[in-house]
Backbone and ligand atoms as CSV (ligand in chain L), in Angstrom:
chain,resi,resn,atom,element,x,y,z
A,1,UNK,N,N,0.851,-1.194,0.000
A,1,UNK,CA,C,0.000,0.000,0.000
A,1,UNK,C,C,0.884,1.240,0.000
A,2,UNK,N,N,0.423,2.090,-0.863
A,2,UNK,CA,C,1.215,3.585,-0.717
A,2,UNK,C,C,0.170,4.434,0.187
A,3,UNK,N,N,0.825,5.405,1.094
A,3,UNK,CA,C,0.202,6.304,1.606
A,3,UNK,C,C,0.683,7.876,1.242
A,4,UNK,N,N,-0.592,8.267,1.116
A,4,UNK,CA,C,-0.651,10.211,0.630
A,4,UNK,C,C,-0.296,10.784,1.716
A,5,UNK,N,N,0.353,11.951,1.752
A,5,UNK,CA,C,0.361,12.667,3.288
A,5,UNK,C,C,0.097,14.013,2.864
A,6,UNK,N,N,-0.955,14.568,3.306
A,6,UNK,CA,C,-0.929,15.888,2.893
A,6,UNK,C,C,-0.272,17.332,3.829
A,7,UNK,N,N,0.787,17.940,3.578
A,7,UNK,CA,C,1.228,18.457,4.599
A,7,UNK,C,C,0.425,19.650,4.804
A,8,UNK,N,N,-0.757,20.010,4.711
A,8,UNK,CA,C,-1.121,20.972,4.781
A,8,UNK,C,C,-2.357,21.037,5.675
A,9,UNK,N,N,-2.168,19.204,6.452
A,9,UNK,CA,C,-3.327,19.283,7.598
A,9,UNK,C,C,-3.318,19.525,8.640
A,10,UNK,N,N,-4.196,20.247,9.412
A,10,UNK,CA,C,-3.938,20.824,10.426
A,10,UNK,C,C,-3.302,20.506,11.407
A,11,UNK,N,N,-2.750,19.011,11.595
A,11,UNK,CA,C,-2.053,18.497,12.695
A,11,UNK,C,C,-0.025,18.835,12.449
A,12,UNK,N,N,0.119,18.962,11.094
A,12,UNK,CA,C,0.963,19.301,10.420
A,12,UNK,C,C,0.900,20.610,10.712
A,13,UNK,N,N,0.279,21.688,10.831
A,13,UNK,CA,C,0.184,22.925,11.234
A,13,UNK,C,C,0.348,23.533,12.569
A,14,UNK,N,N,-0.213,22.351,13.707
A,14,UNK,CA,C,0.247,22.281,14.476
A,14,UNK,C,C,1.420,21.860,14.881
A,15,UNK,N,N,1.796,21.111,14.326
A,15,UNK,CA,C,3.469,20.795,14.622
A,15,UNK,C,C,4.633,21.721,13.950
A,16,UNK,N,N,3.806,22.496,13.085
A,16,UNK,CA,C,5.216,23.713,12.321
A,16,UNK,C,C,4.483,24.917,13.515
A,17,UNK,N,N,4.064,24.778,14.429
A,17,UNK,CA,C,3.808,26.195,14.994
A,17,UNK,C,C,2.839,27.213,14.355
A,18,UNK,N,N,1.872,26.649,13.402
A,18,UNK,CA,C,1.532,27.788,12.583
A,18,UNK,C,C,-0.032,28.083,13.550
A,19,UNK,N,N,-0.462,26.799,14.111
A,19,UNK,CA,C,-1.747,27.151,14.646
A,19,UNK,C,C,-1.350,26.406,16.706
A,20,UNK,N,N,-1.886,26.966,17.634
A,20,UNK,CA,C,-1.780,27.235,18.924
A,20,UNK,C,C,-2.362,25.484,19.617
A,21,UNK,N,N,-1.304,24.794,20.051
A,21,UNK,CA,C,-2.277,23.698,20.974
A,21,UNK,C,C,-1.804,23.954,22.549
A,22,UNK,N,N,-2.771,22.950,22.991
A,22,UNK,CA,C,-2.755,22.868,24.873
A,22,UNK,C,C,-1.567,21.345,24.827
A,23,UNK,N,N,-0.439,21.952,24.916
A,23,UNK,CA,C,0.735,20.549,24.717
A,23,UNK,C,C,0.561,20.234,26.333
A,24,UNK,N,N,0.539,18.974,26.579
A,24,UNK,CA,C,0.546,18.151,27.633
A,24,UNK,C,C,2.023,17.268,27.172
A,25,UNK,N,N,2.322,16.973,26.958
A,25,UNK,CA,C,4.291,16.084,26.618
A,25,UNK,C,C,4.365,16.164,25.442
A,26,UNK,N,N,5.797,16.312,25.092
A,26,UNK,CA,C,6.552,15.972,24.031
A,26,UNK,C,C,7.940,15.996,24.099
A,27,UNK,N,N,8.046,14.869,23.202
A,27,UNK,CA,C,9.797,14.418,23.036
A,27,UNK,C,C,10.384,14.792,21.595
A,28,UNK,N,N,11.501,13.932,21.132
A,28,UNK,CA,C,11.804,14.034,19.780
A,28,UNK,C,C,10.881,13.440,18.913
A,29,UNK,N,N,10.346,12.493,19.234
A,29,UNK,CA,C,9.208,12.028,18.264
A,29,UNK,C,C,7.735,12.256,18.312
A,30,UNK,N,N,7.194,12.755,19.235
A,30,UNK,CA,C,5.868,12.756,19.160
A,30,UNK,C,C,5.485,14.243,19.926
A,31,UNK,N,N,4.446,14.513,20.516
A,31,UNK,CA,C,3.803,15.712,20.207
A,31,UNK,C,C,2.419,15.366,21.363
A,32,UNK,N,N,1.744,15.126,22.406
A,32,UNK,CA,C,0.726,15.413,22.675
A,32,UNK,C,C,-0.130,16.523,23.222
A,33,UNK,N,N,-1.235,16.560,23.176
A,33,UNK,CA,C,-2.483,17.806,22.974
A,33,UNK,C,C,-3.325,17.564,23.042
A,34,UNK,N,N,-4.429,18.307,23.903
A,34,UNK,CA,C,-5.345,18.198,24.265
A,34,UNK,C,C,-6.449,18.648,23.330
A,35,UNK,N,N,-7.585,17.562,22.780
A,35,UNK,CA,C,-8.340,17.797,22.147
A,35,UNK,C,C,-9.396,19.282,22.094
A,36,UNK,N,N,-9.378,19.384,20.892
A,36,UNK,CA,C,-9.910,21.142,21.175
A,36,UNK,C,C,-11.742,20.674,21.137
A,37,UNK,N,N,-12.051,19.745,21.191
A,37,UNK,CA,C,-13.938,19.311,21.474
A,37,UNK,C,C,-13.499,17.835,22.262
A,38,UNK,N,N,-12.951,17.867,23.166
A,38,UNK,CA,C,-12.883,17.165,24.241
A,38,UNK,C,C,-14.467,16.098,24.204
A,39,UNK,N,N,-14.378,14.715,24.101
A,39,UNK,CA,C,-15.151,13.713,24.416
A,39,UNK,C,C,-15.237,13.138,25.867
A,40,UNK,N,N,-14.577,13.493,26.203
A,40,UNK,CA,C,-14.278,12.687,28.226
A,40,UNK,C,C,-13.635,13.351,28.397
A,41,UNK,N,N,-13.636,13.428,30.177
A,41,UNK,CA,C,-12.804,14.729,31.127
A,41,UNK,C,C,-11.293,14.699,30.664
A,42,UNK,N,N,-10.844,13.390,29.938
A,42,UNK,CA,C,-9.095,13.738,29.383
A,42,UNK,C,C,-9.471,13.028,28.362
A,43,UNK,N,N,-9.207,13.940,27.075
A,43,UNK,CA,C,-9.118,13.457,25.694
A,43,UNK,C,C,-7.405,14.269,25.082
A,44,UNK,N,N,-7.096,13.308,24.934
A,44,UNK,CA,C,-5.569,13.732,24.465
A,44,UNK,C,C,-4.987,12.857,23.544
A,45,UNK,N,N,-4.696,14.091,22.492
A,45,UNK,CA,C,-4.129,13.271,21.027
A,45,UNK,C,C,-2.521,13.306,21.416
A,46,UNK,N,N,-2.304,12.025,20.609
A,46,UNK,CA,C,-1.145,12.047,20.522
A,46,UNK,C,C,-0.379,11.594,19.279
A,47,UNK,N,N,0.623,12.589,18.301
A,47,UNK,CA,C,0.843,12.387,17.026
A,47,UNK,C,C,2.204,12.583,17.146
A,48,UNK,N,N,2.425,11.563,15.874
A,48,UNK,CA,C,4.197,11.377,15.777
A,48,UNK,C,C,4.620,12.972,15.004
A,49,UNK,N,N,5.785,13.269,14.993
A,49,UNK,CA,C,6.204,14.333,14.568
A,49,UNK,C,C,6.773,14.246,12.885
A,50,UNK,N,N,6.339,12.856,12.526
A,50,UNK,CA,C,7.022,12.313,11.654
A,50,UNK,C,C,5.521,12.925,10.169
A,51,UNK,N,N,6.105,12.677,9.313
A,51,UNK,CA,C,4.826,12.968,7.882
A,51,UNK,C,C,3.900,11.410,7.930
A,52,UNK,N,N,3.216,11.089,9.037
A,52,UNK,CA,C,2.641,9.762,8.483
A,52,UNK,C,C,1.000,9.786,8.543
A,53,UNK,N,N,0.345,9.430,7.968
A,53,UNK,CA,C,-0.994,9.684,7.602
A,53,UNK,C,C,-2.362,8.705,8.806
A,54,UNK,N,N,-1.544,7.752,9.371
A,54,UNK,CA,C,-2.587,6.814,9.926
A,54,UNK,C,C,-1.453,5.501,10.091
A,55,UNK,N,N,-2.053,5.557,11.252
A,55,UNK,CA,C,-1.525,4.118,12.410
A,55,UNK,C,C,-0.837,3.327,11.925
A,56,UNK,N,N,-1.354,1.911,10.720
A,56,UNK,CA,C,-0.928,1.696,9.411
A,56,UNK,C,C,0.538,2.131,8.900
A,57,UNK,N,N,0.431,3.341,8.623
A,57,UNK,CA,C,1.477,4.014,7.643
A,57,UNK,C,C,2.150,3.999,8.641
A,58,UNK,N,N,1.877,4.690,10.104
A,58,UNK,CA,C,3.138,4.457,10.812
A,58,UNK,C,C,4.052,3.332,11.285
A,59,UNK,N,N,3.029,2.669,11.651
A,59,UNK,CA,C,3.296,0.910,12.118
A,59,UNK,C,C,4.469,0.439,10.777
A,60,UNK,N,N,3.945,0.614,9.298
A,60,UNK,CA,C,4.786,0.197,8.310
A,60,UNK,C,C,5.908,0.841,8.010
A,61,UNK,N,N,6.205,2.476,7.811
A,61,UNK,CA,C,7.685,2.728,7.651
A,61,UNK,C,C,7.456,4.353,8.702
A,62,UNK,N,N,7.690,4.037,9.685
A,62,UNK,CA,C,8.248,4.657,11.021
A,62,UNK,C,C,9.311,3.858,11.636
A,63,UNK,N,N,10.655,4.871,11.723
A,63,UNK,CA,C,11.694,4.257,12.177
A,63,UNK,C,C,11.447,3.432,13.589
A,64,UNK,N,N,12.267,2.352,13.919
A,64,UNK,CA,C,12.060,2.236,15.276
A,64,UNK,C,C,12.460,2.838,16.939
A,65,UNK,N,N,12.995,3.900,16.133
A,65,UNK,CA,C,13.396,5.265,17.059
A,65,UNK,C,C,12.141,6.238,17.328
A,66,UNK,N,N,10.999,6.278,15.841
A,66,UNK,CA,C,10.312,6.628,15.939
A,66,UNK,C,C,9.283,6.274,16.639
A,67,UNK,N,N,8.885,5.252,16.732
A,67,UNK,CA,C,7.634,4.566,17.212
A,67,UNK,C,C,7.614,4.175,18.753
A,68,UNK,N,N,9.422,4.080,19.050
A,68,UNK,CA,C,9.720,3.850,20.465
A,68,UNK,C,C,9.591,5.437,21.235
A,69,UNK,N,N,10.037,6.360,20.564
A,69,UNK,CA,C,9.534,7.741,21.201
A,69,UNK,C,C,7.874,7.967,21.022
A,70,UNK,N,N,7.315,7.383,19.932
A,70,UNK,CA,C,5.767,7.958,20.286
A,70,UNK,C,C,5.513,6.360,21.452
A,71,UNK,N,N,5.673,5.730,21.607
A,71,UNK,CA,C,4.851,5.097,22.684
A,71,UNK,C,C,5.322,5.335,23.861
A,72,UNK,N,N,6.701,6.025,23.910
A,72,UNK,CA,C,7.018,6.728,25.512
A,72,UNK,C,C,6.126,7.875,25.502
A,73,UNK,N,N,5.657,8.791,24.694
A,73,UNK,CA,C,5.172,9.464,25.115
A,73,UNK,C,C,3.515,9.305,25.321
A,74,UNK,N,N,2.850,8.298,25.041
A,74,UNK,CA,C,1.978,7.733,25.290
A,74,UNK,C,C,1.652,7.104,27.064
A,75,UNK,N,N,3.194,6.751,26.835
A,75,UNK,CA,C,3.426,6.228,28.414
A,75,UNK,C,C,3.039,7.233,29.553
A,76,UNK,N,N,3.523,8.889,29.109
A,76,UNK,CA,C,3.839,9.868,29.378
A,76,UNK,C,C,2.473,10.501,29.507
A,77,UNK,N,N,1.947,10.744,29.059
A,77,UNK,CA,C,0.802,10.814,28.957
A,77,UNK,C,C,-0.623,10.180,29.822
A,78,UNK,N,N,0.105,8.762,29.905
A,78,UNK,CA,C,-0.964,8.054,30.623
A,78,UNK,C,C,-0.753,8.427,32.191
A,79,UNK,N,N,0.536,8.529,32.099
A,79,UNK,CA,C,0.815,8.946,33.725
A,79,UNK,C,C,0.725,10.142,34.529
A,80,UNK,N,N,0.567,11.309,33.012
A,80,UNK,CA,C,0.396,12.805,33.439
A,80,UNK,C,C,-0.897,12.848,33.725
A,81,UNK,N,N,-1.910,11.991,33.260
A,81,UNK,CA,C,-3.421,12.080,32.862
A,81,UNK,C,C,-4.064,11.715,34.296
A,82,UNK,N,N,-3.585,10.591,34.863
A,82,UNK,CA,C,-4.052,10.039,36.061
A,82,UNK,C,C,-4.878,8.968,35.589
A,83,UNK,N,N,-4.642,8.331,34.749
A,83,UNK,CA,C,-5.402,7.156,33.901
A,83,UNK,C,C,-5.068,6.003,34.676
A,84,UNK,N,N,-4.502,5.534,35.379
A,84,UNK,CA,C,-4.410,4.513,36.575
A,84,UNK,C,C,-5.815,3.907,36.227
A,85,UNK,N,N,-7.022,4.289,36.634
A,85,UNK,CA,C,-8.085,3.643,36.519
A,85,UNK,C,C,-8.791,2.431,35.106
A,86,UNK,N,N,-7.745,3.425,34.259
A,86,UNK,CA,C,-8.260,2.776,32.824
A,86,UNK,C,C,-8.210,3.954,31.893
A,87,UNK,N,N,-8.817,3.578,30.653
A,87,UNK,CA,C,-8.707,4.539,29.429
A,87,UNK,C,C,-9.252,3.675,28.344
A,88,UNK,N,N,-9.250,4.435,27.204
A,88,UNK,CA,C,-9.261,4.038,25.810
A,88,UNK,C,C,-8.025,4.711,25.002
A,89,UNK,N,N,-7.822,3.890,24.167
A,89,UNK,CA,C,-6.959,4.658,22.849
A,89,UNK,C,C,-7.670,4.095,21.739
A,90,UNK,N,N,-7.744,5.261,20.970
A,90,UNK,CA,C,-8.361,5.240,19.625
A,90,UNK,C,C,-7.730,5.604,18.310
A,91,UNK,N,N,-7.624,4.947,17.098
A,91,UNK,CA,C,-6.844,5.751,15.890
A,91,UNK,C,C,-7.991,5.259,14.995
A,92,UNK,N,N,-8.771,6.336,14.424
A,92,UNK,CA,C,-9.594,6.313,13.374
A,92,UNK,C,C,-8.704,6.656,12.184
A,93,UNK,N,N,-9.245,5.149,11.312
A,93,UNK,CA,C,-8.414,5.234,9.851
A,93,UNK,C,C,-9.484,5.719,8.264
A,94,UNK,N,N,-9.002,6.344,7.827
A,94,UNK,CA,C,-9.337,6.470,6.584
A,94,UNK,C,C,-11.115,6.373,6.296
A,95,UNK,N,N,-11.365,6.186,5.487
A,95,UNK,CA,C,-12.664,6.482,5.385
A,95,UNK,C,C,-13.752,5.447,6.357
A,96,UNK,N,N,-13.667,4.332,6.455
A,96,UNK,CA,C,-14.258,3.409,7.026
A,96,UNK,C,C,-14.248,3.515,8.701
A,97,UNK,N,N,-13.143,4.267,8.995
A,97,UNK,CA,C,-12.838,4.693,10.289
A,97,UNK,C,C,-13.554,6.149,10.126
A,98,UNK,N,N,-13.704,6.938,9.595
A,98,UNK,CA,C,-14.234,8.005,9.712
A,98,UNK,C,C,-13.126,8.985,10.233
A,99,UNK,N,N,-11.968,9.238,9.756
A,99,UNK,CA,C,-10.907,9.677,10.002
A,99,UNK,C,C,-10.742,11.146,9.879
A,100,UNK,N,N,-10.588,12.238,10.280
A,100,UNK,CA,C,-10.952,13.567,10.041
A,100,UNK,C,C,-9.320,14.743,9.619
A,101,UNK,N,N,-9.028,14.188,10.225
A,101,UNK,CA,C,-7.169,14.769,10.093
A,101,UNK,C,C,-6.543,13.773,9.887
A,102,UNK,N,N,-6.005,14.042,8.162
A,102,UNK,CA,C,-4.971,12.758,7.586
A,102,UNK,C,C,-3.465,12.903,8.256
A,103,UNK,N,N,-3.496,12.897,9.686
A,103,UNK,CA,C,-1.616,12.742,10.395
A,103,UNK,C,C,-2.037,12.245,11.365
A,104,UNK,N,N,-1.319,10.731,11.603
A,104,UNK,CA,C,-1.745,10.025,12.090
A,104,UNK,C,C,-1.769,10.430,14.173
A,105,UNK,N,N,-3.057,10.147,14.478
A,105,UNK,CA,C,-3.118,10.064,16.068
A,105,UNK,C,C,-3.777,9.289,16.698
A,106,UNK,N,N,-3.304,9.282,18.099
A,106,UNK,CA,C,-4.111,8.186,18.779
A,106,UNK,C,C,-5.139,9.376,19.569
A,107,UNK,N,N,-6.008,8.830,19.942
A,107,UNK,CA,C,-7.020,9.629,20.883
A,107,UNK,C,C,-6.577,8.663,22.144
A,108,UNK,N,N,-6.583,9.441,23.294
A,108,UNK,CA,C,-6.666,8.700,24.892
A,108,UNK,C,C,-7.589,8.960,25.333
A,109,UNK,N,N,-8.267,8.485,26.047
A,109,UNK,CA,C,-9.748,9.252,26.365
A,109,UNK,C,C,-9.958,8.272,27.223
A,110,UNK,N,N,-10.364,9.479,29.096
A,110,UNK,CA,C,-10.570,8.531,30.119
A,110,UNK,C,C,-11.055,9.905,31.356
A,111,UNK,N,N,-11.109,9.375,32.555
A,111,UNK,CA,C,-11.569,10.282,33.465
A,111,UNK,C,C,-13.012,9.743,34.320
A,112,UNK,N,N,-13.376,8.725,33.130
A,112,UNK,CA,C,-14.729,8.391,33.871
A,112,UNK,C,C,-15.024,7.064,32.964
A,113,UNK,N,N,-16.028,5.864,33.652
A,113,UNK,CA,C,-16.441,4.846,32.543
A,113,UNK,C,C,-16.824,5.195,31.242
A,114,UNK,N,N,-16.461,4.598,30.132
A,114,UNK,CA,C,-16.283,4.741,28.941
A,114,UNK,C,C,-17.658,4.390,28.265
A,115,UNK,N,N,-18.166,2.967,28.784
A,115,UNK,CA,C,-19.343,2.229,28.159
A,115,UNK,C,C,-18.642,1.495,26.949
A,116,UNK,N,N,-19.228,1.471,26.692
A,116,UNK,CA,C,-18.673,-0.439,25.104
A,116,UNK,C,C,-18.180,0.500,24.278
A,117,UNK,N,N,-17.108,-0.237,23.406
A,117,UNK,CA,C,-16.689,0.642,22.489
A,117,UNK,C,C,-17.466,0.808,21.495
A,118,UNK,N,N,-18.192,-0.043,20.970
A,118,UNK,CA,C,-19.047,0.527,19.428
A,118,UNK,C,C,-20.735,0.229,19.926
A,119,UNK,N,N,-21.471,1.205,19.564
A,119,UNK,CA,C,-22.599,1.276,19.421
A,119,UNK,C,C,-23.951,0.091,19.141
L,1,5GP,P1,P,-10.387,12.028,13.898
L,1,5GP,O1,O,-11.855,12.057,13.591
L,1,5GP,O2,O,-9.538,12.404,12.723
L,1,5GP,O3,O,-9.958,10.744,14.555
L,1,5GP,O4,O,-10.179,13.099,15.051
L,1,5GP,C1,C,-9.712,14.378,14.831
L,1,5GP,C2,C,-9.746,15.065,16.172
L,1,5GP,O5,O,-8.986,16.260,16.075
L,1,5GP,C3,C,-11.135,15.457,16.659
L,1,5GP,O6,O,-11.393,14.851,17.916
L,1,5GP,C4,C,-11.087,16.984,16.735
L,1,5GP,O7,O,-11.805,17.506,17.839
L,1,5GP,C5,C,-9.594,17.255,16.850
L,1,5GP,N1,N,-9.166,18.517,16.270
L,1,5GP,C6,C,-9.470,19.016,15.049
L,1,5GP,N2,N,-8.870,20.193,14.849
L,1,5GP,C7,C,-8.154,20.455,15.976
L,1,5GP,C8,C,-7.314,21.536,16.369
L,1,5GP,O8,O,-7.080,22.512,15.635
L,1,5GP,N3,N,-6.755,21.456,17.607
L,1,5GP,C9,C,-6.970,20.400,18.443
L,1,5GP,N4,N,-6.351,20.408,19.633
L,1,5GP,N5,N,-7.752,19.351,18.095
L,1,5GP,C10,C,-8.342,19.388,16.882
Protein backbone atom coordinates (compact mmCIF):
# COMPACT_ATOMS: atom_id res chain seq x y z
CA UNK A 1 0.00 0.00 0.00
CA UNK A 2 1.22 3.59 -0.72
CA UNK A 3 0.20 6.30 1.61
CA UNK A 4 -0.65 10.21 0.63
CA UNK A 5 0.36 12.67 3.29
CA UNK A 6 -0.93 15.89 2.89
CA UNK A 7 1.23 18.46 4.60
CA UNK A 8 -1.12 20.97 4.78
CA UNK A 9 -3.33 19.28 7.60
CA UNK A 10 -3.94 20.82 10.43
CA UNK A 11 -2.05 18.50 12.69
CA UNK A 12 0.96 19.30 10.42
CA UNK A 13 0.18 22.92 11.23
CA UNK A 14 0.25 22.28 14.48
CA UNK A 15 3.47 20.80 14.62
CA UNK A 16 5.22 23.71 12.32
CA UNK A 17 3.81 26.20 14.99
CA UNK A 18 1.53 27.79 12.58
CA UNK A 19 -1.75 27.15 14.65
CA UNK A 20 -1.78 27.24 18.92
CA UNK A 21 -2.28 23.70 20.97
CA UNK A 22 -2.75 22.87 24.87
CA UNK A 23 0.73 20.55 24.72
CA UNK A 24 0.55 18.15 27.63
CA UNK A 25 4.29 16.08 26.62
CA UNK A 26 6.55 15.97 24.03
CA UNK A 27 9.80 14.42 23.04
CA UNK A 28 11.80 14.03 19.78
CA UNK A 29 9.21 12.03 18.26
CA UNK A 30 5.87 12.76 19.16
CA UNK A 31 3.80 15.71 20.21
CA UNK A 32 0.73 15.41 22.67
CA UNK A 33 -2.48 17.81 22.97
CA UNK A 34 -5.34 18.20 24.26
CA UNK A 35 -8.34 17.80 22.15
CA UNK A 36 -9.91 21.14 21.18
CA UNK A 37 -13.94 19.31 21.47
CA UNK A 38 -12.88 17.17 24.24
CA UNK A 39 -15.15 13.71 24.42
CA UNK A 40 -14.28 12.69 28.23
CA UNK A 41 -12.80 14.73 31.13
CA UNK A 42 -9.10 13.74 29.38
CA UNK A 43 -9.12 13.46 25.69
CA UNK A 44 -5.57 13.73 24.46
CA UNK A 45 -4.13 13.27 21.03
CA UNK A 46 -1.14 12.05 20.52
CA UNK A 47 0.84 12.39 17.03
CA UNK A 48 4.20 11.38 15.78
CA UNK A 49 6.20 14.33 14.57
CA UNK A 50 7.02 12.31 11.65
CA UNK A 51 4.83 12.97 7.88
CA UNK A 52 2.64 9.76 8.48
CA UNK A 53 -0.99 9.68 7.60
CA UNK A 54 -2.59 6.81 9.93
CA UNK A 55 -1.53 4.12 12.41
CA UNK A 56 -0.93 1.70 9.41
CA UNK A 57 1.48 4.01 7.64
CA UNK A 58 3.14 4.46 10.81
CA UNK A 59 3.30 0.91 12.12
CA UNK A 60 4.79 0.20 8.31
CA UNK A 61 7.68 2.73 7.65
CA UNK A 62 8.25 4.66 11.02
CA UNK A 63 11.69 4.26 12.18
CA UNK A 64 12.06 2.24 15.28
CA UNK A 65 13.40 5.26 17.06
CA UNK A 66 10.31 6.63 15.94
CA UNK A 67 7.63 4.57 17.21
CA UNK A 68 9.72 3.85 20.46
CA UNK A 69 9.53 7.74 21.20
CA UNK A 70 5.77 7.96 20.29
CA UNK A 71 4.85 5.10 22.68
CA UNK A 72 7.02 6.73 25.51
CA UNK A 73 5.17 9.46 25.11
CA UNK A 74 1.98 7.73 25.29
CA UNK A 75 3.43 6.23 28.41
CA UNK A 76 3.84 9.87 29.38
CA UNK A 77 0.80 10.81 28.96
CA UNK A 78 -0.96 8.05 30.62
CA UNK A 79 0.81 8.95 33.72
CA UNK A 80 0.40 12.80 33.44
CA UNK A 81 -3.42 12.08 32.86
CA UNK A 82 -4.05 10.04 36.06
CA UNK A 83 -5.40 7.16 33.90
CA UNK A 84 -4.41 4.51 36.57
CA UNK A 85 -8.09 3.64 36.52
CA UNK A 86 -8.26 2.78 32.82
CA UNK A 87 -8.71 4.54 29.43
CA UNK A 88 -9.26 4.04 25.81
CA UNK A 89 -6.96 4.66 22.85
CA UNK A 90 -8.36 5.24 19.63
CA UNK A 91 -6.84 5.75 15.89
CA UNK A 92 -9.59 6.31 13.37
CA UNK A 93 -8.41 5.23 9.85
CA UNK A 94 -9.34 6.47 6.58
CA UNK A 95 -12.66 6.48 5.38
CA UNK A 96 -14.26 3.41 7.03
CA UNK A 97 -12.84 4.69 10.29
CA UNK A 98 -14.23 8.00 9.71
CA UNK A 99 -10.91 9.68 10.00
CA UNK A 100 -10.95 13.57 10.04
CA UNK A 101 -7.17 14.77 10.09
CA UNK A 102 -4.97 12.76 7.59
CA UNK A 103 -1.62 12.74 10.40
CA UNK A 104 -1.75 10.03 12.09
CA UNK A 105 -3.12 10.06 16.07
CA UNK A 106 -4.11 8.19 18.78
CA UNK A 107 -7.02 9.63 20.88
CA UNK A 108 -6.67 8.70 24.89
CA UNK A 109 -9.75 9.25 26.37
CA UNK A 110 -10.57 8.53 30.12
CA UNK A 111 -11.57 10.28 33.47
CA UNK A 112 -14.73 8.39 33.87
CA UNK A 113 -16.44 4.85 32.54
CA UNK A 114 -16.28 4.74 28.94
CA UNK A 115 -19.34 2.23 28.16
CA UNK A 116 -18.67 -0.44 25.10
CA UNK A 117 -16.69 0.64 22.49
CA UNK A 118 -19.05 0.53 19.43
CA UNK A 119 -22.60 1.28 19.42
P1 LIG B 1 -10.39 12.03 13.90
O1 LIG B 1 -11.85 12.06 13.59
O2 LIG B 1 -9.54 12.40 12.72
O3 LIG B 1 -9.96 10.74 14.56
O4 LIG B 1 -10.18 13.10 15.05
C1 LIG B 1 -9.71 14.38 14.83
C2 LIG B 1 -9.75 15.07 16.17
O5 LIG B 1 -8.99 16.26 16.07
C3 LIG B 1 -11.14 15.46 16.66
O6 LIG B 1 -11.39 14.85 17.92
C4 LIG B 1 -11.09 16.98 16.74
O7 LIG B 1 -11.81 17.51 17.84
C5 LIG B 1 -9.59 17.25 16.85
N1 LIG B 1 -9.17 18.52 16.27
C6 LIG B 1 -9.47 19.02 15.05
N2 LIG B 1 -8.87 20.19 14.85
C7 LIG B 1 -8.15 20.46 15.98
C8 LIG B 1 -7.31 21.54 16.37
O8 LIG B 1 -7.08 22.51 15.63
N3 LIG B 1 -6.76 21.46 17.61
C9 LIG B 1 -6.97 20.40 18.44
N4 LIG B 1 -6.35 20.41 19.63
N5 LIG B 1 -7.75 19.35 18.10
C10 LIG B 1 -8.34 19.39 16.88
Amino acid sequence: MTYAYDPQNIFARILRGEIPNRTVFENAHALAFHDINPQAPVHVLVIPKGAYMSLDHFAAEASAEEQAGFMAAVAEVCRISGLAPGFRAIANTREDGLQEVPHFHLHILGGRSLGRMLP
